[in-house]
CHARMM internal coordinates of N, CA and C (Angstrom, degrees):
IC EDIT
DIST 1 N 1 CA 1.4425
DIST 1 CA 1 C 1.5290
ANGL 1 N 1 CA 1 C 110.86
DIST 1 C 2 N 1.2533
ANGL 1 CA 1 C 2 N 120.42
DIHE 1 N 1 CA 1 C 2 N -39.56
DIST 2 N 2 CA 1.3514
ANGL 1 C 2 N 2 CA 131.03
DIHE 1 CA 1 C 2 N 2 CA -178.27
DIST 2 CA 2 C 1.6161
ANGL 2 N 2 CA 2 C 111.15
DIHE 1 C 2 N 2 CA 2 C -40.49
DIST 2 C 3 N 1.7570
ANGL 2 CA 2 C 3 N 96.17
DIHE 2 N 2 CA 2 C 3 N -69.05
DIST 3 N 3 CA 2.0208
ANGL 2 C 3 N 3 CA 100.74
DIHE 2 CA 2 C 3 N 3 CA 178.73
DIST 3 CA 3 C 1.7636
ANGL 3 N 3 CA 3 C 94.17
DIHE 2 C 3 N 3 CA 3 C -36.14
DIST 3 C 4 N 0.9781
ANGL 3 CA 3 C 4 N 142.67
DIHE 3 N 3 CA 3 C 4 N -77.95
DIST 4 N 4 CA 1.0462
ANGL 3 C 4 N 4 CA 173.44
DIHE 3 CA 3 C 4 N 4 CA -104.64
DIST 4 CA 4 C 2.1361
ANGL 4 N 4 CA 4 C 94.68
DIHE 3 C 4 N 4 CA 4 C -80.47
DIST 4 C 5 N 1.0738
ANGL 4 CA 4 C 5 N 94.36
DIHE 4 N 4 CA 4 C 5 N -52.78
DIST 5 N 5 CA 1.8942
ANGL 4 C 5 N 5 CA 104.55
DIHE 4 CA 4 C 5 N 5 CA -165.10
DIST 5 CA 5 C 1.6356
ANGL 5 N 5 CA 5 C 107.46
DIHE 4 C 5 N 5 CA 5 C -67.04
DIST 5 C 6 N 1.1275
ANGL 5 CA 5 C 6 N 110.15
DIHE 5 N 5 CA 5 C 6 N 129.79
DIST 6 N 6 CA 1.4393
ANGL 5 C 6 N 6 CA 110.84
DIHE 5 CA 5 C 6 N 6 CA 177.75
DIST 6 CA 6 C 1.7448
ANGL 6 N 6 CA 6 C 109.98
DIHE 5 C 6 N 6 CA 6 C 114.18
DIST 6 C 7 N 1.4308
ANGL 6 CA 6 C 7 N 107.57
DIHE 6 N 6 CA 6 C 7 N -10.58
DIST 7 N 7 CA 1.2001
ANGL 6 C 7 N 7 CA 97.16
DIHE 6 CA 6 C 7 N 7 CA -158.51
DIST 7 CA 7 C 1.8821
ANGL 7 N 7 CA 7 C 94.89
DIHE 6 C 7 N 7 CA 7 C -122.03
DIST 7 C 8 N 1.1936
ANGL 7 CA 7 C 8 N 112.06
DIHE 7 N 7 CA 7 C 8 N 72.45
DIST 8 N 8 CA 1.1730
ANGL 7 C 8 N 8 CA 136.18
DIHE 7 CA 7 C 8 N 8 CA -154.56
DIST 8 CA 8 C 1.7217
ANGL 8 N 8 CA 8 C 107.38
DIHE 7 C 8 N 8 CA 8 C -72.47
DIST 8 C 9 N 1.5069
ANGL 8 CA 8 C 9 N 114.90
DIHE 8 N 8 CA 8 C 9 N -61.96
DIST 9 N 9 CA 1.6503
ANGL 8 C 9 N 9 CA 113.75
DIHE 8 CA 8 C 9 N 9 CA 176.18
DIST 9 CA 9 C 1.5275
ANGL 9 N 9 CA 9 C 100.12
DIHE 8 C 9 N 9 CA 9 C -59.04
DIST 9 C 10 N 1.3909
ANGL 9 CA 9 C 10 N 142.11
DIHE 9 N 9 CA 9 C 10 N -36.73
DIST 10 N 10 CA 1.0546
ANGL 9 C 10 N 10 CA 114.52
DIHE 9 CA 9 C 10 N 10 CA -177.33
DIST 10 CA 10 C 1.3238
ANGL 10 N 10 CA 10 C 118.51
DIHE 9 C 10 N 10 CA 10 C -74.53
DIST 10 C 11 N 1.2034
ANGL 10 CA 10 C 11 N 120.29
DIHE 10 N 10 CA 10 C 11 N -52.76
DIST 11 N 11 CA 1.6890
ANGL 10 C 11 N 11 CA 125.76
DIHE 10 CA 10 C 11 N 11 CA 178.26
DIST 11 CA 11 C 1.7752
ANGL 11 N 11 CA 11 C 103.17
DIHE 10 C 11 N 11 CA 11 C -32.31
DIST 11 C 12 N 1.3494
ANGL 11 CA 11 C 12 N 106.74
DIHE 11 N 11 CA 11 C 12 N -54.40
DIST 12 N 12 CA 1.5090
ANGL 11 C 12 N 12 CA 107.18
DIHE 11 CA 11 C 12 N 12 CA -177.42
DIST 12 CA 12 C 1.5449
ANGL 12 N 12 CA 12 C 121.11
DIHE 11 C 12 N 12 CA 12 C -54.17
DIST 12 C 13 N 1.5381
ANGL 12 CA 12 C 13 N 93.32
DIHE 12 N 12 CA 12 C 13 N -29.55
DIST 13 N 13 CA 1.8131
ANGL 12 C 13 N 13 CA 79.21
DIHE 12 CA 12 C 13 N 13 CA -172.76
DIST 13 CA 13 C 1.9539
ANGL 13 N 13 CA 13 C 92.71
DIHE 12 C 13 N 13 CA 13 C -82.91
DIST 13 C 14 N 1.3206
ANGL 13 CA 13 C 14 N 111.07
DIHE 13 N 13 CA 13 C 14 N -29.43
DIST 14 N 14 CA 1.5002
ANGL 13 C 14 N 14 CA 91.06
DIHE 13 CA 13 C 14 N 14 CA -176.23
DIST 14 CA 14 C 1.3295
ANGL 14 N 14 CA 14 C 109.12
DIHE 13 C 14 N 14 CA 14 C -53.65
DIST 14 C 15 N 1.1919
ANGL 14 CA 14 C 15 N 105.21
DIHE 14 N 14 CA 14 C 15 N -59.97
DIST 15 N 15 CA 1.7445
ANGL 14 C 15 N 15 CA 100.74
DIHE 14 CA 14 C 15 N 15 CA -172.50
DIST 15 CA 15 C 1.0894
ANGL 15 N 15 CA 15 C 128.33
DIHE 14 C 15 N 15 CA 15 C -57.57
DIST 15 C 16 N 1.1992
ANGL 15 CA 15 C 16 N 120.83
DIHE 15 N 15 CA 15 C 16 N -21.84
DIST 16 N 16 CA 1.6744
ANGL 15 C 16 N 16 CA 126.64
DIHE 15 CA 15 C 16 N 16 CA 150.60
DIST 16 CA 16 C 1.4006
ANGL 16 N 16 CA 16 C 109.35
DIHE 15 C 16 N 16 CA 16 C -59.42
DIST 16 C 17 N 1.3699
ANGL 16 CA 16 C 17 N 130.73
DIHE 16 N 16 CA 16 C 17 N -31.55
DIST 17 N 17 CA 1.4320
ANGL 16 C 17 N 17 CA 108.38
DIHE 16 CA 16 C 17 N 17 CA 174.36
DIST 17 CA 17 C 1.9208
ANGL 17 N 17 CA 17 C 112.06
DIHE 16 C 17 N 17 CA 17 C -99.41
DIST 17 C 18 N 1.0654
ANGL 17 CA 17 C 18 N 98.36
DIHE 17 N 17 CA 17 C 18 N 15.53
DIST 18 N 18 CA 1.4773
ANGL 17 C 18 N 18 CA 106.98
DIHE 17 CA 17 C 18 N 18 CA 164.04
DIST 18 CA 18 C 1.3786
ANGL 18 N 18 CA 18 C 122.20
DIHE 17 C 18 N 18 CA 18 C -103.11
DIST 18 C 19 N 1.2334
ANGL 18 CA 18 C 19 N 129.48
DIHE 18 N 18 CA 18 C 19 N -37.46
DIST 19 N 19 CA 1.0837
ANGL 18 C 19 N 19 CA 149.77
DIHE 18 CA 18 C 19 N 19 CA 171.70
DIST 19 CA 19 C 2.0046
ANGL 19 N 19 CA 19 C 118.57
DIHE 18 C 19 N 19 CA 19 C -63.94
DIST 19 C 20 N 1.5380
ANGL 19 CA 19 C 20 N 112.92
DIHE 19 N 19 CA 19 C 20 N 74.67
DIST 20 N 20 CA 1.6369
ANGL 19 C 20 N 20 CA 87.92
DIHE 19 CA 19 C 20 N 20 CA -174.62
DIST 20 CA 20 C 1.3512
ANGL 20 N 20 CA 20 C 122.53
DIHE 19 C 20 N 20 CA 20 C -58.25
DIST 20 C 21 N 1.5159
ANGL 20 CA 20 C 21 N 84.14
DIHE 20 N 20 CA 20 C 21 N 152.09
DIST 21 N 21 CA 2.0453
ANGL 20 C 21 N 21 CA 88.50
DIHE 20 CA 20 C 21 N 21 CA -175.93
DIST 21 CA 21 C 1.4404
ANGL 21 N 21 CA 21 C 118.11
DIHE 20 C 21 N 21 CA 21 C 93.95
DIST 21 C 22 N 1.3246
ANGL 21 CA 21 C 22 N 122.57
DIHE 21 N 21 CA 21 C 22 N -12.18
DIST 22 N 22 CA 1.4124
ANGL 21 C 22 N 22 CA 116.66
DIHE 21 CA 21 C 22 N 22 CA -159.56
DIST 22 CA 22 C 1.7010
ANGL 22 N 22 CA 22 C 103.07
DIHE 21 C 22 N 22 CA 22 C -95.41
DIST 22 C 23 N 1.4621
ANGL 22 CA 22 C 23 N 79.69
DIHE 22 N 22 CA 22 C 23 N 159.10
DIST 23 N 23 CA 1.8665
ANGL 22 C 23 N 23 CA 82.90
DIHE 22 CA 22 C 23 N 23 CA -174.83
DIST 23 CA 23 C 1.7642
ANGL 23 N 23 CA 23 C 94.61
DIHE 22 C 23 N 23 CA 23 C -118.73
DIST 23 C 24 N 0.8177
ANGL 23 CA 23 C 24 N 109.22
DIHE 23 N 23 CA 23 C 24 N 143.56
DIST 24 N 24 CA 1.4606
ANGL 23 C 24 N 24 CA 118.98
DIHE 23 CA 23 C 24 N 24 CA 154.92
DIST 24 CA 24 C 1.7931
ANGL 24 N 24 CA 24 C 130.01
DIHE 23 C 24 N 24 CA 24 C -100.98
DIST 24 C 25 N 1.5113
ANGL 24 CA 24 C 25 N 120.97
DIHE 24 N 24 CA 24 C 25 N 107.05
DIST 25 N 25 CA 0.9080
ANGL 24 C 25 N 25 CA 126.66
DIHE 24 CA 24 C 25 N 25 CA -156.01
DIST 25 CA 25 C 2.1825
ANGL 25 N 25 CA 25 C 94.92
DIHE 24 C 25 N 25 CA 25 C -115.17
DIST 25 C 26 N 1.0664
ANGL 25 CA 25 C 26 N 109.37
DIHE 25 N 25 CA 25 C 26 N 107.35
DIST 26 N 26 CA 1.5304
ANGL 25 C 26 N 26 CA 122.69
DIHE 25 CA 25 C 26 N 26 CA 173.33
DIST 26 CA 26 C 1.0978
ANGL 26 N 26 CA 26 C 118.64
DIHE 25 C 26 N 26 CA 26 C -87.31
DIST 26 C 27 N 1.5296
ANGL 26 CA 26 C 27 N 124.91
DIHE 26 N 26 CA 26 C 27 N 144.85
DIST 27 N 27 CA 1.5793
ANGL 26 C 27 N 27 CA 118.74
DIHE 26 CA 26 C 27 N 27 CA 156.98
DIST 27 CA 27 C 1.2385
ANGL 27 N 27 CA 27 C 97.66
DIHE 26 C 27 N 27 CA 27 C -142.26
DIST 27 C 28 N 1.6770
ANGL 27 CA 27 C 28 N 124.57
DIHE 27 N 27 CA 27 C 28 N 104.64
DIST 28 N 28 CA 1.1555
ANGL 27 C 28 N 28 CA 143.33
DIHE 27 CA 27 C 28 N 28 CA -179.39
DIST 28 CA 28 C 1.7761
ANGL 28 N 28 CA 28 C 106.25
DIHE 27 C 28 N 28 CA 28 C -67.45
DIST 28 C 29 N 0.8757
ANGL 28 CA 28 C 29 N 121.14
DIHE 28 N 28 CA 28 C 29 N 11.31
DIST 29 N 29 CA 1.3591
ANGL 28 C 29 N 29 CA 112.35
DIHE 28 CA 28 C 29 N 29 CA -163.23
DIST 29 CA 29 C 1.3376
ANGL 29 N 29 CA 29 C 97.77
DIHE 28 C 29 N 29 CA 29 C -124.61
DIST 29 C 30 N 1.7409
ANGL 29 CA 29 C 30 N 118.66
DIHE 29 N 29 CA 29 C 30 N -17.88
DIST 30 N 30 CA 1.1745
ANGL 29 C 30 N 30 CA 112.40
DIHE 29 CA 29 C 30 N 30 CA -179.80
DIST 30 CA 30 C 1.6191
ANGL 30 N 30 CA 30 C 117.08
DIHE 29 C 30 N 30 CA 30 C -124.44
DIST 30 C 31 N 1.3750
ANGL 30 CA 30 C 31 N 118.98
DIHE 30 N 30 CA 30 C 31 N 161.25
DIST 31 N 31 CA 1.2558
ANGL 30 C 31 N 31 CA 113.69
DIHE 30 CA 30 C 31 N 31 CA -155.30
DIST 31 CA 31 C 2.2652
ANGL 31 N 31 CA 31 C 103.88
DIHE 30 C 31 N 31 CA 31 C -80.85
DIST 31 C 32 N 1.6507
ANGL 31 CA 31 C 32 N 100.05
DIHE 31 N 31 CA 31 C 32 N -119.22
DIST 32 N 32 CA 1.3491
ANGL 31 C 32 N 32 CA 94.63
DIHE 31 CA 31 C 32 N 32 CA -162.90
DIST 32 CA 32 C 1.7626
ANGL 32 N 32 CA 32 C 93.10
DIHE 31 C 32 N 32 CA 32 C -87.79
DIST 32 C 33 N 1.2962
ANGL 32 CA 32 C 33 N 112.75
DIHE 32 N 32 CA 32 C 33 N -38.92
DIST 33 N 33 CA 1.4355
ANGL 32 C 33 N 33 CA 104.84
DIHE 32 CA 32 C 33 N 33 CA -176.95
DIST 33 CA 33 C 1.2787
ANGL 33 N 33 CA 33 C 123.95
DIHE 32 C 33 N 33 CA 33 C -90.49
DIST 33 C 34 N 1.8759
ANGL 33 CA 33 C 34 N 127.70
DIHE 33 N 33 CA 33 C 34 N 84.02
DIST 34 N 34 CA 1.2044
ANGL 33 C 34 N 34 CA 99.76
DIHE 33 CA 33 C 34 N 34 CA -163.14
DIST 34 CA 34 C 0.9721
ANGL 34 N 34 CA 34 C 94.75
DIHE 33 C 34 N 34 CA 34 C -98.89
DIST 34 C 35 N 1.5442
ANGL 34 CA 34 C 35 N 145.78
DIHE 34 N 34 CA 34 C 35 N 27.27
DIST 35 N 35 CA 2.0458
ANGL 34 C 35 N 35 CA 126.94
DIHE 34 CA 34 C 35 N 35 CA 166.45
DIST 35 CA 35 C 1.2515
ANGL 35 N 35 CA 35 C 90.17
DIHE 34 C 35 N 35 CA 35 C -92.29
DIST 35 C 36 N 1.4797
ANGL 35 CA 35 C 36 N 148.42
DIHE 35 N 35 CA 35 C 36 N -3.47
DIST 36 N 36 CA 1.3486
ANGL 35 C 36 N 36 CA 132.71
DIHE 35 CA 35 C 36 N 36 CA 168.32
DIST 36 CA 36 C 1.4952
ANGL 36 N 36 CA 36 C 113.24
DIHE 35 C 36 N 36 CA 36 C -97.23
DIST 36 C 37 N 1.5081
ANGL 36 CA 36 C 37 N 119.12
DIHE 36 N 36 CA 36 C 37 N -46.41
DIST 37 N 37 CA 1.5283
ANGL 36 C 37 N 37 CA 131.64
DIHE 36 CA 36 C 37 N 37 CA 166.63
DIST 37 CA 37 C 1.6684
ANGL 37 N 37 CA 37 C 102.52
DIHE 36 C 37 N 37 CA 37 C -45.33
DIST 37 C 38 N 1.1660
ANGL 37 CA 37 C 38 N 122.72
DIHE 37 N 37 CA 37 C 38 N -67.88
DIST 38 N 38 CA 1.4550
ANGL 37 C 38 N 38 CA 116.98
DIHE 37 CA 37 C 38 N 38 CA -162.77
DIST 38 CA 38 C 1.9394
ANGL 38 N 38 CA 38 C 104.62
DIHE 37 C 38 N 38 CA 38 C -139.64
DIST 38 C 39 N 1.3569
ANGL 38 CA 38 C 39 N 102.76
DIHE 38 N 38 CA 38 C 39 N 73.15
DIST 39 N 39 CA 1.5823
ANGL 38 C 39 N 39 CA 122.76
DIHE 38 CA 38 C 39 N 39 CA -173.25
DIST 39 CA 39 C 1.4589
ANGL 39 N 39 CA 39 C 96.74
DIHE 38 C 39 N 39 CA 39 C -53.67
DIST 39 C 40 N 1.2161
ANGL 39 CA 39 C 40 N 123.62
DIHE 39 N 39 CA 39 C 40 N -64.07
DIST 40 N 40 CA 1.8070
ANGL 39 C 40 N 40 CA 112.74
DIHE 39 CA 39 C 40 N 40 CA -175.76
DIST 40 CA 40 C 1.2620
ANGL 40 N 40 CA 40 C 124.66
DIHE 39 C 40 N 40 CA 40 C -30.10
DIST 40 C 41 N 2.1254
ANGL 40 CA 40 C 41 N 105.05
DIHE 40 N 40 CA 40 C 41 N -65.76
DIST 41 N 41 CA 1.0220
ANGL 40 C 41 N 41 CA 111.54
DIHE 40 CA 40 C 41 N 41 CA 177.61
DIST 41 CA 41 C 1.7046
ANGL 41 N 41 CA 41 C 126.64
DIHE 40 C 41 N 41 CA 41 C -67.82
DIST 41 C 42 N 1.1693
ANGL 41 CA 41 C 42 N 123.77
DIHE 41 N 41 CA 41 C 42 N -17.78
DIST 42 N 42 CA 1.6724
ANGL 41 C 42 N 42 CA 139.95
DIHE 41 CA 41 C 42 N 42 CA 149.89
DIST 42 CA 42 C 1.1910
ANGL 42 N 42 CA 42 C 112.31
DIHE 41 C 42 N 42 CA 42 C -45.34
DIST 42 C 43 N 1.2359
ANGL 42 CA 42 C 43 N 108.63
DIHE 42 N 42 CA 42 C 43 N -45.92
DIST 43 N 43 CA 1.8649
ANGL 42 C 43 N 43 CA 96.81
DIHE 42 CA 42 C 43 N 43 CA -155.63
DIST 43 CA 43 C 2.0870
ANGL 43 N 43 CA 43 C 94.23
DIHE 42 C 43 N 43 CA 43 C -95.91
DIST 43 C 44 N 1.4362
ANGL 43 CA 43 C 44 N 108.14
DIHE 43 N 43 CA 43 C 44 N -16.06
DIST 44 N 44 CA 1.3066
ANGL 43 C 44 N 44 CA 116.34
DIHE 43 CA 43 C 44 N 44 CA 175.84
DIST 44 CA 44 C 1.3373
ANGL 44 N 44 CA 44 C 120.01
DIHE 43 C 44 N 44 CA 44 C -80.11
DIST 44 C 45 N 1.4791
ANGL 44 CA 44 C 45 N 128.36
DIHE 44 N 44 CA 44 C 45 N -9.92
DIST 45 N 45 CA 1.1663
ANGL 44 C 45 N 45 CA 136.11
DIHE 44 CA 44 C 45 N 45 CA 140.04
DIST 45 CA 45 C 0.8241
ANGL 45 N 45 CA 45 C 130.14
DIHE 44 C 45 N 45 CA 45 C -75.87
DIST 45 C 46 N 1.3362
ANGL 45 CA 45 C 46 N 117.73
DIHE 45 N 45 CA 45 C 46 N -30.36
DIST 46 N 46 CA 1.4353
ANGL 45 C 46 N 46 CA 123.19
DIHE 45 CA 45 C 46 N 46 CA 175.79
DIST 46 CA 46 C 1.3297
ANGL 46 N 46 CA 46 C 123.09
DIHE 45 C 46 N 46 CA 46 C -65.39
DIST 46 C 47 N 1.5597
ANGL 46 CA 46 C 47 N 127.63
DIHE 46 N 46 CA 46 C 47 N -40.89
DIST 47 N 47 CA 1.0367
ANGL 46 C 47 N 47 CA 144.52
DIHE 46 CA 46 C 47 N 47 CA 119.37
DIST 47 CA 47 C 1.3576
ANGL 47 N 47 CA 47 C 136.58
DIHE 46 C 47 N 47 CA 47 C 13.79
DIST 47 C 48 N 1.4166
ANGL 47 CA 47 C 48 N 91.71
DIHE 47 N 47 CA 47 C 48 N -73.10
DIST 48 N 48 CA 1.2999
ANGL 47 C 48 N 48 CA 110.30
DIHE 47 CA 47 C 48 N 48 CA -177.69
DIST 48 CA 48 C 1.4202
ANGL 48 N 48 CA 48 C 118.82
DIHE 47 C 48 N 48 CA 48 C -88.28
DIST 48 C 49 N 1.3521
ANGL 48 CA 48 C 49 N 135.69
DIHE 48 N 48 CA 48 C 49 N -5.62
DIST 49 N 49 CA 1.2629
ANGL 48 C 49 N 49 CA 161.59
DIHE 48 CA 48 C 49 N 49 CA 150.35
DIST 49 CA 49 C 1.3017
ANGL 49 N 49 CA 49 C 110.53
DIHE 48 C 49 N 49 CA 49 C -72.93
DIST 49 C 50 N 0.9558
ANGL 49 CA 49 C 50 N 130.41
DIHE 49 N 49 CA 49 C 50 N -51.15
DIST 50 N 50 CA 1.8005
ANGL 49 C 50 N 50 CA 120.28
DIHE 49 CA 49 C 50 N 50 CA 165.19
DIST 50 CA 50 C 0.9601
ANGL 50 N 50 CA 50 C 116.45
DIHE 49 C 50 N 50 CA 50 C -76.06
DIST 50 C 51 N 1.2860
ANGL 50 CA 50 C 51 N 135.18
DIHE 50 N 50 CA 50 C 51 N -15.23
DIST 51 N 51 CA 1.5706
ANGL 50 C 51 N 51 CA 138.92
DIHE 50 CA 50 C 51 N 51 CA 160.82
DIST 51 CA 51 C 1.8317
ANGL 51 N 51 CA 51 C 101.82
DIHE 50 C 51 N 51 CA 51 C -58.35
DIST 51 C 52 N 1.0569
ANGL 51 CA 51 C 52 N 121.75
DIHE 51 N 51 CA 51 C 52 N -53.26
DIST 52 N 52 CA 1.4462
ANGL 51 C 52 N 52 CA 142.03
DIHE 51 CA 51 C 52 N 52 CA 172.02
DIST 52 CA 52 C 1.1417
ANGL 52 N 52 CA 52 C 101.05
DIHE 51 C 52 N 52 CA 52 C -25.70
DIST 52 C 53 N 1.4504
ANGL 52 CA 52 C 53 N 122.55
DIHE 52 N 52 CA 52 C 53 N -70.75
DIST 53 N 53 CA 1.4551
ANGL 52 C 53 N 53 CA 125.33
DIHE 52 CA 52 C 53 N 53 CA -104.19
DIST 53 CA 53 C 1.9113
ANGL 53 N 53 CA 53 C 68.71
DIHE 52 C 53 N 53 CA 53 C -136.35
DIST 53 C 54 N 1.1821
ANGL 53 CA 53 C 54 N 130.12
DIHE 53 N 53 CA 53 C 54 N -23.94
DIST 54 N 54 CA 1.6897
ANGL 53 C 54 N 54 CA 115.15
DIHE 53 CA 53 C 54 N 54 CA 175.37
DIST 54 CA 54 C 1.7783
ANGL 54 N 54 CA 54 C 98.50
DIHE 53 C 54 N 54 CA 54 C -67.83
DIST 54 C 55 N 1.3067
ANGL 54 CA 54 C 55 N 121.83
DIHE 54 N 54 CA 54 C 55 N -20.61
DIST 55 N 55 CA 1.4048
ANGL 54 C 55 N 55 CA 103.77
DIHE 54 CA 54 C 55 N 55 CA -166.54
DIST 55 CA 55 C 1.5378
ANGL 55 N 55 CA 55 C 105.55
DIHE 54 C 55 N 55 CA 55 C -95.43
DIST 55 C 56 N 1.2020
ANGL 55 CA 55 C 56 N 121.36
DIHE 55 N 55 CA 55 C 56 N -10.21
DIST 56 N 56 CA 1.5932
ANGL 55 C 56 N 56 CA 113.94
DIHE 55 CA 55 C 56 N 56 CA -175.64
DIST 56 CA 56 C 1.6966
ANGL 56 N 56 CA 56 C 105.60
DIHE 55 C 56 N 56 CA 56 C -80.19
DIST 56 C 57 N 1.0551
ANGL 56 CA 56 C 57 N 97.15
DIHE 56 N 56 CA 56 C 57 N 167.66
DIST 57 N 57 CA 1.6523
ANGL 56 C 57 N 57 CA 113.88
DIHE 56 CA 56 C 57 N 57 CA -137.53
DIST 57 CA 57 C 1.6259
ANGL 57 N 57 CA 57 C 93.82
DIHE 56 C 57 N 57 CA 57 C -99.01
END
COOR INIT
IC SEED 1 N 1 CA 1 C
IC BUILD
């Protein structure tokens, strides 16, 4: 697990491709907290991802 820590965009895209259904939503511009760094754009993905994911079957 150790190699493994620190290396955060990658882990995410794996687990997004492990995970069915999952979306991966990035904001390269912001660090680890982005619903506190940039709350609009957080909660507007967020949003918009449960909008997603209420219509699948």
């Amino acid at each position: 697990m150790r190699p493994t820590l620190g290396r955060y965009p990658e882990l995410a895209k794996l687990a997004k491709e492990r995970i069915a259904g999952a979306q991966l939503v990035e904001f390269p511009e912001l660090g680890h907290a982005p619903q506190m760094q940039d709350p609009a754009a957080f909660h507007k993905a967020l949003l918009e991802g449960m909008a997603v994911g209420s219509k699948s079957p």
